[in-house]
C-alpha positions as CSV (number, residue, x, y, z in Angstrom):
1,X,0.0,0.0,0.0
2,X,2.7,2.1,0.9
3,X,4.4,1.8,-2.5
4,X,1.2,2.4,-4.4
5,X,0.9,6.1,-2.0
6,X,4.2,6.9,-3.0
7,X,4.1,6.3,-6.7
8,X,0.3,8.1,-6.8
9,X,2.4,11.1,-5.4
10,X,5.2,10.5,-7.7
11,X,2.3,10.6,-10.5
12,X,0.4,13.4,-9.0
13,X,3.7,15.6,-8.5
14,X,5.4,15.1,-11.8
15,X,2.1,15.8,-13.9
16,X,1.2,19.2,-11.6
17,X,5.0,19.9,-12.5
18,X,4.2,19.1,-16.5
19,X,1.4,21.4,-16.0
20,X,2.9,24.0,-14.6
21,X,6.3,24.0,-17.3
22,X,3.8,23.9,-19.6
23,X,2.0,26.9,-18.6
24,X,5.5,28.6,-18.0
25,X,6.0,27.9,-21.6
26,X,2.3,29.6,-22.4
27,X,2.9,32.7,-20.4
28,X,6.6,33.2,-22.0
29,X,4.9,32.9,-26.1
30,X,2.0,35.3,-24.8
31,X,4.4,37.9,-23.6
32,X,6.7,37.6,-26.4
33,X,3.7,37.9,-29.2
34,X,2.3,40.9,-26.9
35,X,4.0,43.6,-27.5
36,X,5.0,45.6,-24.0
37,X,5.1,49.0,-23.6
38,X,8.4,49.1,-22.9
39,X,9.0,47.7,-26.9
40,X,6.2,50.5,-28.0
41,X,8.4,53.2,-26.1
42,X,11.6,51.7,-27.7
43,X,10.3,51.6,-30.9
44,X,8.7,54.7,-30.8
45,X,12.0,57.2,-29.7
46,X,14.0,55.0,-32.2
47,X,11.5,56.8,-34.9
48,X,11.2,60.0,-33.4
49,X,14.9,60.0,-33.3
50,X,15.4,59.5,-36.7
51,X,12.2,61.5,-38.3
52,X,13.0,64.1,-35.9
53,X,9.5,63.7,-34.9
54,X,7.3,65.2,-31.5
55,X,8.0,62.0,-29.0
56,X,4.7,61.9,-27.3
57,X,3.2,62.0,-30.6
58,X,5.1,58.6,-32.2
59,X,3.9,56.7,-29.0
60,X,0.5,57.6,-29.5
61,X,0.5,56.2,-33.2
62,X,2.5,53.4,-32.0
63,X,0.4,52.2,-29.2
64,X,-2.8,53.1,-31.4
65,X,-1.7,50.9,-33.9
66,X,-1.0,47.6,-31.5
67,X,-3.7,48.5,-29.6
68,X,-6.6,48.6,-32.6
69,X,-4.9,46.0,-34.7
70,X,-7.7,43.5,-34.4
71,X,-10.1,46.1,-35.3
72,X,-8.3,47.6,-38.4
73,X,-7.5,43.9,-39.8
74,X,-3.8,45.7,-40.5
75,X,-0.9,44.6,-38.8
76,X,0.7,47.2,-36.5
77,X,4.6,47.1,-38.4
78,X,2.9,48.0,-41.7
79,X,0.4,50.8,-40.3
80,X,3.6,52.2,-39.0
81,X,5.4,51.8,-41.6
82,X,3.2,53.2,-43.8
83,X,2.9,56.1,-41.9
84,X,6.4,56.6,-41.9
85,X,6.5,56.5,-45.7
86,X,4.1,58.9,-46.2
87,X,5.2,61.1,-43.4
88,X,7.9,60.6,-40.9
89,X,5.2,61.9,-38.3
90,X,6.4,65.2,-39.4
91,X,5.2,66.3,-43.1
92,X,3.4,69.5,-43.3
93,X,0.3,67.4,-44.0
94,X,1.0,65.5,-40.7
95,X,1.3,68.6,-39.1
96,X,-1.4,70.2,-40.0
97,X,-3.9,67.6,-40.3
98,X,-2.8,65.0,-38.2
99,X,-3.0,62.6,-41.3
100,X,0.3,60.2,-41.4
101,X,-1.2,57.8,-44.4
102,X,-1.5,60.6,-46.7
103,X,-5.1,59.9,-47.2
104,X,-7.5,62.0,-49.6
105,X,-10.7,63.4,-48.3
106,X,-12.7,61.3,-50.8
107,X,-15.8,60.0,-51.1
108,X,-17.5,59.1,-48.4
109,X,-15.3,61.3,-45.7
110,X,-17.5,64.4,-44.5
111,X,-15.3,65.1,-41.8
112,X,-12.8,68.2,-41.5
113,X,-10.5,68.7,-44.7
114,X,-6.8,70.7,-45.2
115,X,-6.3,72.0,-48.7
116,X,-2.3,71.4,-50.2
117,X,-1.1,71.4,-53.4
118,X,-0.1,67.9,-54.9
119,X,-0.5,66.7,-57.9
120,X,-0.8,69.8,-59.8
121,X,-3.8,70.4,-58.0
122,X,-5.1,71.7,-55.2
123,X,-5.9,68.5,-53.1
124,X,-8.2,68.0,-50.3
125,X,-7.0,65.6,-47.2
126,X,-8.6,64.2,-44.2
127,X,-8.0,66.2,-40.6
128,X,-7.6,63.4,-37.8
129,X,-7.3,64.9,-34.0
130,X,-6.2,61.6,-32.3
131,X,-3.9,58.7,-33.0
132,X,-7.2,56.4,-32.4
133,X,-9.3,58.3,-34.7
134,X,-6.2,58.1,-37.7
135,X,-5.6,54.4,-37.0
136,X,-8.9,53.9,-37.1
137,X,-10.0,55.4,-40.3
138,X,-7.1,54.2,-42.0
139,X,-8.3,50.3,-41.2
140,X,-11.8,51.4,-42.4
141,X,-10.6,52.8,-45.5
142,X,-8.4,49.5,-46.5
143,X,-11.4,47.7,-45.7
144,X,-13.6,49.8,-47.6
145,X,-11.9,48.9,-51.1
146,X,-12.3,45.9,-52.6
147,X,-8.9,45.6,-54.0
148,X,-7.0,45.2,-50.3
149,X,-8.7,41.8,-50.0
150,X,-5.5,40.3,-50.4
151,X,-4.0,42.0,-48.4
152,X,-6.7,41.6,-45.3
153,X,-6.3,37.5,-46.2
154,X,-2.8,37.3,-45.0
155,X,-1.9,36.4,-41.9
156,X,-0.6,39.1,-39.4
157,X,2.5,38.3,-39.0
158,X,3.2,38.0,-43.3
159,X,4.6,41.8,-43.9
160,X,5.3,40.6,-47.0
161,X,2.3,39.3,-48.3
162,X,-0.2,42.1,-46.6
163,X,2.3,45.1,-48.2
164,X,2.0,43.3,-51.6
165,X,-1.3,43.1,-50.9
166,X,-1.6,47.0,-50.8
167,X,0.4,47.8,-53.8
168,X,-0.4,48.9,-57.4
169,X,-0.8,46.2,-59.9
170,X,-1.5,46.2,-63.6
171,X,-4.9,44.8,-62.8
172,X,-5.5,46.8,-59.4
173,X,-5.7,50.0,-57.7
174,X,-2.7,50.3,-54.9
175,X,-1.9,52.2,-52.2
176,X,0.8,54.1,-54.1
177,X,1.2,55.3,-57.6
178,X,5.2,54.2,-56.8
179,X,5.8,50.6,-58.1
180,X,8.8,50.1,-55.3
181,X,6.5,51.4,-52.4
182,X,6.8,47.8,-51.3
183,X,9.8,47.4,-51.4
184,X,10.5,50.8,-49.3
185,X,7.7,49.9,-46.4
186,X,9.2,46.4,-46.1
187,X,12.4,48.2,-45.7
188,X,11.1,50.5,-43.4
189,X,10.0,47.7,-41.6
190,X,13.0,45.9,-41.4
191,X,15.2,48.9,-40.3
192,X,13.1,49.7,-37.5
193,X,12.3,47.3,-36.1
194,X,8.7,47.1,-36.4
195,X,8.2,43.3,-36.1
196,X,8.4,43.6,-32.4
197,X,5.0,45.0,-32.4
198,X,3.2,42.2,-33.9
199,X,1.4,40.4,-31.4
């Protein structure tokens, strides 16, 4: 009897200890696929260093981005990215309109507009007052258009595949008229850093 106590507790201890390795193992993958805000902050003055951007500004849009991810359908590295591309978080359009993504006040935007010249032409662009309400807006807007599909298919954590979903194609509309915009957001990407915010 005594040696069938002794093994139950053997069984008993080694399987609570399997358990809780196991959920060791959990809790270390969930905090490395969540990014903390430590990474955000790190991220974010790496960027503001080199954009020479306002600090308190970047970590809004970087937080923003990891934080609404699931609601935009847009991986935070590529928001981020693309915001860089189109404005180092400190073109005039950025400051003056708090737009990062460079995005036209088409059809169906009624909100506020700023007037610039681009194009030839004098251009209307959105006005955004928060990080949250840019992010936002900018995940409606790729959702909006047929022609991300592909791009909203990939998985979060394919840069690749959800930039070159964005881009011009002979047979699509893009996101840029520039055929190596890819190629520059998955550098910008890379350079930065950006993966650690996928979560």
């Amino acid at each position: 009897m005594f040696i069938v106590l002794v093994l139950a507790n053997l069984l008993c201890s080694s399987s609570f200890n399997a358990f809780s390795q196991e959920a060791r193992l959990v809790n270390q993958i969930n905090n490395i696929k969540t990014p903390t805000e430590e990474t955000m902050l790190l991220v974010a003055a790496r960027i503001t260093e080199i954009y020479h951007a306002d600090a308190g500004t970047v970590e809004s849009f970087v937080r923003a981005a990891v934080q609404l991810e699931s609601r935009t359908g847009v991986a935070a590295p590529v928001v981020i990215a693309i915001a860089i591309n189109e404005s180092g978080f400190s073109s005039e359009l950025f400051i003056n309109a708090g737009n990062p993504f460079g995005i036209k006040a088409s059809s169906p935007w009624t909100g506020k507009t700023y007037s610039k010249w681009h194009d030839d032409a004098a251009t209307k662009f959105r006005v955004y007052y928060s990080a949250e309400e840019a992010i936002i807006d900018f995940g409606e807007f790729v959702n909006s258009r047929t022609w991300y599909a592909d791009a909203l298919a990939c998985p979060s954590t394919d840069y690749a595949c959800i930039v070159d979903g964005l881009k011009k194609t002979d047979n699509e509309l893009g996101y840029s008229l520039n055929m190596q915009w890819d190629e520059v957001v998955l550098g910008i990407i890379e350079k930065m850093g950006l993966e650690v915010l996928s979560k």
